[in-house]
C-alpha positions as CSV (number, residue, x, y, z in Angstrom):
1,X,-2.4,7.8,2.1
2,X,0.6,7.7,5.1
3,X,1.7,4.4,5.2
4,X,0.9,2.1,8.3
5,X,3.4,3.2,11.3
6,X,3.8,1.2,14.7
7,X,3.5,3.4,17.8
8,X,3.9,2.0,20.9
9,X,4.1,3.9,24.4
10,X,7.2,3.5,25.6
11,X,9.0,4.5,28.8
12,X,11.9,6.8,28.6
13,X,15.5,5.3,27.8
14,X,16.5,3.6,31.5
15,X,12.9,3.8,33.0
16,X,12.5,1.6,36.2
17,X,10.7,-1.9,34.8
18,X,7.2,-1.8,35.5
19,X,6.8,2.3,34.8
20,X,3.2,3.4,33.5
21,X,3.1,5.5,30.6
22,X,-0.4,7.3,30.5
23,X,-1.1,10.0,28.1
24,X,-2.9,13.1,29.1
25,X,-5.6,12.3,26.5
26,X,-6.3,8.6,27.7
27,X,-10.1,7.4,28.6
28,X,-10.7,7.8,32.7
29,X,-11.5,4.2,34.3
30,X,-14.6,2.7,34.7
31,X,-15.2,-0.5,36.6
32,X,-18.0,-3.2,36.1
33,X,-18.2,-6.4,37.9
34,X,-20.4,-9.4,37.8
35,X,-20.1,-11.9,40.1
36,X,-21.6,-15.0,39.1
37,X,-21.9,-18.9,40.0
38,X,-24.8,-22.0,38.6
39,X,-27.8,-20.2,40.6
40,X,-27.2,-16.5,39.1
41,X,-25.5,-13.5,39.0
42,X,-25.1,-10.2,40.8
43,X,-23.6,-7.3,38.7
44,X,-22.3,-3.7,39.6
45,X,-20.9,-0.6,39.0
46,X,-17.4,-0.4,41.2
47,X,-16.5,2.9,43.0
48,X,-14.6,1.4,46.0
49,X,-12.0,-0.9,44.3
50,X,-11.0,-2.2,47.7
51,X,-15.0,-4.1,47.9
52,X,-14.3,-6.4,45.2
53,X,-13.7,-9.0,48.0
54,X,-16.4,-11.4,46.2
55,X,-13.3,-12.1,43.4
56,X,-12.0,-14.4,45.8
57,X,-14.8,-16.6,46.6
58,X,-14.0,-19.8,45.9
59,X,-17.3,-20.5,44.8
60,X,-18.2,-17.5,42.8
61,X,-16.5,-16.7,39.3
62,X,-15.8,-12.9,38.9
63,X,-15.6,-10.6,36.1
64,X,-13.9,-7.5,36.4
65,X,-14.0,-4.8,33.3
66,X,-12.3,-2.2,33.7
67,X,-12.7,0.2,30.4
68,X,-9.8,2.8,30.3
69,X,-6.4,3.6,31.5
70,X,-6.5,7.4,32.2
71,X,-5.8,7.6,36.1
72,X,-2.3,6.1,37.0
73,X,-3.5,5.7,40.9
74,X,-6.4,3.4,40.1
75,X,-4.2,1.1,37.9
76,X,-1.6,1.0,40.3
77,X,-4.6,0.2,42.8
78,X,-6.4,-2.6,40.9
79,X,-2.3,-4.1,40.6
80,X,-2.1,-3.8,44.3
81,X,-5.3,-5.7,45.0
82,X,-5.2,-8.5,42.5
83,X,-1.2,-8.7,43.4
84,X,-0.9,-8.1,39.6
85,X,2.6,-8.1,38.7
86,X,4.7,-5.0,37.4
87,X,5.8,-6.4,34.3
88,X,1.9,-7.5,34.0
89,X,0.3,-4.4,34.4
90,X,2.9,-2.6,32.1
91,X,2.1,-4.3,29.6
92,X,-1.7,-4.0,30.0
93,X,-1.1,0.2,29.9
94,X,1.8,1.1,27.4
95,X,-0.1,-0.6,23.9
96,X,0.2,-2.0,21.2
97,X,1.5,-5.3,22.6
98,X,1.9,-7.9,20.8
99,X,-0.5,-10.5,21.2
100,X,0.1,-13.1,23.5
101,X,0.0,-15.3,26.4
102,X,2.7,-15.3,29.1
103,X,2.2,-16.6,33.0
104,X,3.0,-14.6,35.9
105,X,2.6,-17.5,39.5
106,X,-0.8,-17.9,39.2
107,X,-2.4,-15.6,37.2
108,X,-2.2,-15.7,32.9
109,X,-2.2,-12.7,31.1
110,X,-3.6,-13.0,27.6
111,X,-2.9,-10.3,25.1
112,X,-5.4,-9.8,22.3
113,X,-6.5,-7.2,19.6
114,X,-10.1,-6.2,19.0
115,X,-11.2,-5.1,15.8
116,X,-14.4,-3.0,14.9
117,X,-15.8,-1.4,11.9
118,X,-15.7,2.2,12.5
119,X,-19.4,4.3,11.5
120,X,-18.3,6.6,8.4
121,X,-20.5,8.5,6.2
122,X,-18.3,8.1,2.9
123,X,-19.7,4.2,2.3
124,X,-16.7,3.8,-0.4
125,X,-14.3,3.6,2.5
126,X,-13.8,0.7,5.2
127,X,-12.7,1.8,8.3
128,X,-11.5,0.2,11.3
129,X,-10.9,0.4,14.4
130,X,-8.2,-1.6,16.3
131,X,-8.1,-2.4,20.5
132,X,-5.7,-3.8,22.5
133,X,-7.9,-5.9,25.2
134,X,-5.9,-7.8,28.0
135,X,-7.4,-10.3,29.9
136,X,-5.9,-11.6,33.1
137,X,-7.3,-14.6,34.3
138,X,-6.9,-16.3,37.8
139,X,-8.3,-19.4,39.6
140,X,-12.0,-17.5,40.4
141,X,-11.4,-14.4,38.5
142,X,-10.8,-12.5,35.1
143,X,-9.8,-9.1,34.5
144,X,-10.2,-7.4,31.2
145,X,-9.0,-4.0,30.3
146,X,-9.3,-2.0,27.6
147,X,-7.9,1.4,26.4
148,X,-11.3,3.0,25.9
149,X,-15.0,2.6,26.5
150,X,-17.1,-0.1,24.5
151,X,-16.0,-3.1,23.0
152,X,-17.9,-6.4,21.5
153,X,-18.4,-8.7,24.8
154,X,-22.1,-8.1,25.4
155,X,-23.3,-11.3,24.0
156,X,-20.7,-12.5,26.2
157,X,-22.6,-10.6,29.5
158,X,-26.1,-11.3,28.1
159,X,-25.1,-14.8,28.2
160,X,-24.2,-14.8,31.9
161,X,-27.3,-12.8,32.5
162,X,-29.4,-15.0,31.1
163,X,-27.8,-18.2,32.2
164,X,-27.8,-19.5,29.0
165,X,-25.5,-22.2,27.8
166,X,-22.7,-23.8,30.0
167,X,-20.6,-20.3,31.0
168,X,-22.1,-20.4,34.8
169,X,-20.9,-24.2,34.7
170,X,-17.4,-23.7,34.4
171,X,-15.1,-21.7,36.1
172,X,-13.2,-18.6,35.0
173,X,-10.9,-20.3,32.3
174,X,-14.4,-20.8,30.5
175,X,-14.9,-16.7,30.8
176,X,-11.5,-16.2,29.6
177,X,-12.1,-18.2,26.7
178,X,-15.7,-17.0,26.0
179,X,-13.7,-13.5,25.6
180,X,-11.7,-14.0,23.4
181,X,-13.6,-16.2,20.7
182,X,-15.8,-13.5,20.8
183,X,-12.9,-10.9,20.0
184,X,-11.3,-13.3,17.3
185,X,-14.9,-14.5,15.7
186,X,-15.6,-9.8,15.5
187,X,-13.0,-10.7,12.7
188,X,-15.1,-11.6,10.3
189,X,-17.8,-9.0,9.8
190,X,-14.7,-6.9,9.3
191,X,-12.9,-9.3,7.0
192,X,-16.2,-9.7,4.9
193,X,-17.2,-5.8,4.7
194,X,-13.3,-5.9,3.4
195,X,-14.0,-8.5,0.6
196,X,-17.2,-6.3,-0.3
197,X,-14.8,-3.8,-1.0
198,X,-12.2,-5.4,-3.2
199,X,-15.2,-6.3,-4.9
200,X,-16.3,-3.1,-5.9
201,X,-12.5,-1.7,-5.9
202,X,-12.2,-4.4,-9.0
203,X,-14.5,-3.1,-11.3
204,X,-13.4,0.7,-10.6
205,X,-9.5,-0.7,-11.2
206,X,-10.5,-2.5,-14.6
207,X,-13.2,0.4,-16.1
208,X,-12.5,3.5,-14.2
209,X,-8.5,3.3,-12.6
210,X,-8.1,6.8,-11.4
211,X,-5.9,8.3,-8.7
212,X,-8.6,8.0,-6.0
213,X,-9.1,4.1,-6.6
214,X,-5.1,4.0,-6.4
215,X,-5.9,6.1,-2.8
216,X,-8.7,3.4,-1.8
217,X,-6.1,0.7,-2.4
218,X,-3.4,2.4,-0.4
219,X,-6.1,2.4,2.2
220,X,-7.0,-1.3,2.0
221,X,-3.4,-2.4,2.0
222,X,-2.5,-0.5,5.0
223,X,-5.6,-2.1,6.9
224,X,-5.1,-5.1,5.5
225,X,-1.2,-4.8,7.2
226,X,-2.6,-3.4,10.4
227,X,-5.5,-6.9,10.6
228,X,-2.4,-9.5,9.3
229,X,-0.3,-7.9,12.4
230,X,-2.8,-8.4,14.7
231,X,-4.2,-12.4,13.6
232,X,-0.8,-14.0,13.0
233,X,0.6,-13.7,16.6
234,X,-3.1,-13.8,17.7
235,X,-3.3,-17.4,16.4
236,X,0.1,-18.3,18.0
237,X,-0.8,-17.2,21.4
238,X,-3.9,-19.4,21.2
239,X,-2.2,-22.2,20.1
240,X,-0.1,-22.3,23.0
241,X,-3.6,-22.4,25.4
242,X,-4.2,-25.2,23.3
243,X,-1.3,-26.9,23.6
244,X,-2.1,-27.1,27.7
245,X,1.2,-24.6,28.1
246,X,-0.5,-22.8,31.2
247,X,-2.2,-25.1,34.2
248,X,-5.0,-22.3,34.3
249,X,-6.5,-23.7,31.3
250,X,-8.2,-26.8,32.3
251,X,-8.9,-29.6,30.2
252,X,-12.6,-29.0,29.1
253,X,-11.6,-25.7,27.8
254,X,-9.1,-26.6,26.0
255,X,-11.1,-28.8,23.3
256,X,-13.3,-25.3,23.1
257,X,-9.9,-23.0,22.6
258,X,-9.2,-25.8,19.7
259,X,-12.4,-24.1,17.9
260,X,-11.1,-20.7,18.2
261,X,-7.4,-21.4,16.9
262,X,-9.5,-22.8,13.8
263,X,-11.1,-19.5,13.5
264,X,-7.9,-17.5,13.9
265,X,-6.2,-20.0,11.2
266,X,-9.5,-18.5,9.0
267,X,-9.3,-14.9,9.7
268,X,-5.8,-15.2,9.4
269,X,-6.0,-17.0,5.9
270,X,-8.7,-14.2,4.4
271,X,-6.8,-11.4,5.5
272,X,-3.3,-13.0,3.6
273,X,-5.6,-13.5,0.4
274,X,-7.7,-10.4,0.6
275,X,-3.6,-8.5,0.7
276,X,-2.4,-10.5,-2.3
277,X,-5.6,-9.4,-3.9
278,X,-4.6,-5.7,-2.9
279,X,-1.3,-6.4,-4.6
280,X,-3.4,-8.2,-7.6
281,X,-5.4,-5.1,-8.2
282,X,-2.4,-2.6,-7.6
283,X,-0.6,-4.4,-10.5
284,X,-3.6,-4.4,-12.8
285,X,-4.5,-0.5,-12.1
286,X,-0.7,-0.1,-13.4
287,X,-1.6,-2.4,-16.3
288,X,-5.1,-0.5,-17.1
289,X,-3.0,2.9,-16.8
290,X,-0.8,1.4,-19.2
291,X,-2.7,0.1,-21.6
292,X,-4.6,3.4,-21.9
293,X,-1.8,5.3,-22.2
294,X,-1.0,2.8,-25.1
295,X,-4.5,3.1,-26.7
296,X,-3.8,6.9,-26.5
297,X,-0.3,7.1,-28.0
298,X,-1.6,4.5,-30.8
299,X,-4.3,7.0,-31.9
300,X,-1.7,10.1,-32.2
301,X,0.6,7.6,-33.8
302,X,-1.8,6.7,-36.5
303,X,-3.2,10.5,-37.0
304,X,0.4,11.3,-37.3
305,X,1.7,8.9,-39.8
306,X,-1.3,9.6,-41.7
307,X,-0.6,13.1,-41.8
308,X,2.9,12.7,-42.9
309,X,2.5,11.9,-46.6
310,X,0.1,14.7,-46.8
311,X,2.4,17.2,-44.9
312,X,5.3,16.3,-47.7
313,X,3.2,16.1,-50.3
314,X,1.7,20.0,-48.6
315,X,5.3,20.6,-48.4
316,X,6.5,20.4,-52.0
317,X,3.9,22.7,-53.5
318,X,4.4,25.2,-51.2
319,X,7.6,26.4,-52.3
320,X,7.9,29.4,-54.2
321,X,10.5,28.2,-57.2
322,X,9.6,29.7,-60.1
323,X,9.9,26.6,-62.9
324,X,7.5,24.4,-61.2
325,X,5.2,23.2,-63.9
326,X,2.4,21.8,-61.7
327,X,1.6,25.2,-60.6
328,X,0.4,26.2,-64.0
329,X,-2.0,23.6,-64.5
330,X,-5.8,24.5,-64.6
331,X,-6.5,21.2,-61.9
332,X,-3.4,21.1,-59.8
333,X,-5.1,22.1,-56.9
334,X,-7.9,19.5,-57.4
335,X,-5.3,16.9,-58.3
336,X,-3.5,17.5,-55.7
337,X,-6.6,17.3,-53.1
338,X,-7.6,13.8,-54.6
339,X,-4.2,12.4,-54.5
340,X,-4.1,13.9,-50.6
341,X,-7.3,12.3,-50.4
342,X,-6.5,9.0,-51.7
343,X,-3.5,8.7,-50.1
344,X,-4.7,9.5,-46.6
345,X,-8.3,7.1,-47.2
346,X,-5.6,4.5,-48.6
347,X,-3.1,4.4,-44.9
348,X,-7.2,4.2,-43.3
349,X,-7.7,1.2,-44.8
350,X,-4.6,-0.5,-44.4
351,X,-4.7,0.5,-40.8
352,X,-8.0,-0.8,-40.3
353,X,-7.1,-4.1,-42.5
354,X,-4.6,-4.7,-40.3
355,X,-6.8,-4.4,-37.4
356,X,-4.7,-1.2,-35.5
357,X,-7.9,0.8,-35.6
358,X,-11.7,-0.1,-35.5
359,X,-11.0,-3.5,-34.0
């Protein structure tokens, strides 16, 4: 198993600030929008970006997903109408960023990563599948993009639908928040389907440690890497919305942000634990390996030193001097058996007195 790389796209050496680096490969954008306020919500499918003039309504909260970074023109056409910044929307195209929150005037952009348990046929493996999702939030407005199509936010959107709860009662801070709990809180189906794991990956390292187990715990530790690089700075972003660091953030949400810093201090416990348990489990499949190879080598140790008396003893009357007396004898050979016998039933039972075999 390779071990866990960073790749980032990256401009080349002495690029202008604010260049786009979009791979050939990358997802073509789609754009959503739902425009909502307290007495419900209109929602649509954008072709035209230049007709989202509802963002600006003072009275209408907008939300803006746009699912893919594959045509440079739109980006650099969704910048030009929100007046995103340069810096801003570079970041939000060349990932892996790092999460986090930084102000640009009066918009926030907050960086964070999205993880998802990837659909694989081999059930003895975990997979999973890491986002970068930036979310830039304005006084009536929040944009979210993403590097390719689907994500976790529908309870999000059924809750605006439905008018459920308090999201159409506050303004877009409240949306902004409401994303990203529910990208932190996706942490801990993945977390726990990770513990389930180790579980199983404990009894395999204690009764059955072979290579593949070692190649499943490669596996865990590099994911378990991957999730620790993600939460820690995760949880230090958040912290700084709950500090009141950004005047976007209103008061009211910030006692709900306080909720979702717990739950990154959580995920971002389990994921340290679960990758000293990696290390734990590492250590004893050594240890098991080991103490096999021991049991192994004490086995050959005893057969030989058992055999050695009887190999000497084997040794002497098979030489072929003339004037050796024993070799007339009517019973040397059955003499010679028994004493073989006795002495090799003799280091048996001293061994097993001693407890190096049977016990």
């Amino acid at each position: 198993m390779p071990l866990s790389r960073f790749k980032k796209r990256h401009t080349k050496v002495g690029a202008r600030p604010g260049t786009l680096v979009i791979p050939k490969d990358a997802a073509k954008p789609t754009i959503r929008s739902i425009h909502y306020h307290l007495g419900g919500c209109d929602e649509a499918d954008v072709v035209d970006i230049d007709n989202l003039h509802e963002t600006f309504k003072p009275d209408t909260v907008t939300w803006v997903d746009v699912q893919g970074f594959g045509d440079r023109k739109v980006m650099q056409k969704i910048g030009k109408v929100f007046g995103l910044h340069s810096l801003l929307l570079e970041d939000i195209v060349n990932v892996p960023q790092r999460p986090k929150t930084e102000p640009y005037g009066d918009q926030l952009l907050m960086v964070v990563r999205m993880v998802q348990l990837e659909k694989n046929e081999d059930t003895r493996s975990v997979g999973v599948d890491m986002e970068q999702i930036s979310i830039v939030l304005a006084k009536n407005y929040v944009i979210t993009f993403q590097e390719k199509h689907g994500d976790v936010l529908d309870p999000v959107r059924a809750r605006i639908r439905s008018g459920k709860g308090v999201i159409r009662t506050h303004g877009a801070d409240y949306l902004a928040y409401a994303i990203a709990d529910t990208i932190i809180d996706c942490y801990y189906p993945v977390l726990e389907s990770v513990g389930d794991k180790l579980e199983s990956l404990e009894n395999d390292v204690i009764h059955n440690p072979t290579p593949a187990v070692l190649q499943e715990l490669n596996a865990m530790k590099n994911q378990l890497i991957n999730l620790r690089r993600a939460i820690w700075p995760q949880r230090e972003a958040i912290n700084s919305l709950v500090r009141g660091d950004h005047n976007l953030m209103t008061e009211p949400v910030g006692v709900y942000l306080r909720d979702t810093y717990d739950h990154c201090i959580q995920t971002s416990e389990v994921a340290e634990m679960y990758r000293e348990m990696v290390t734990g489990l590492m250590n004893t499949y050594l240890s098991s390996i080991a103490n096999r190879t021991n049991e192994v080598m004490k086995v050959l140790t005893i057969m030989a030193s058992i055999f050695i008396p009887l190999t000497f003893m084997a040794g002497i009357y098979g030489m072929n001097f003339e004037h050796m007396p024993e070799l007339h004898y009517r019973y040397s050979y059955a003499i010679l058996w028994a004493a073989m016998l006795a002495v090799g039933g003799g280091m048996i039972a001293y061994f097993w007195k001693k407890g190096w075999i049977g016990k």
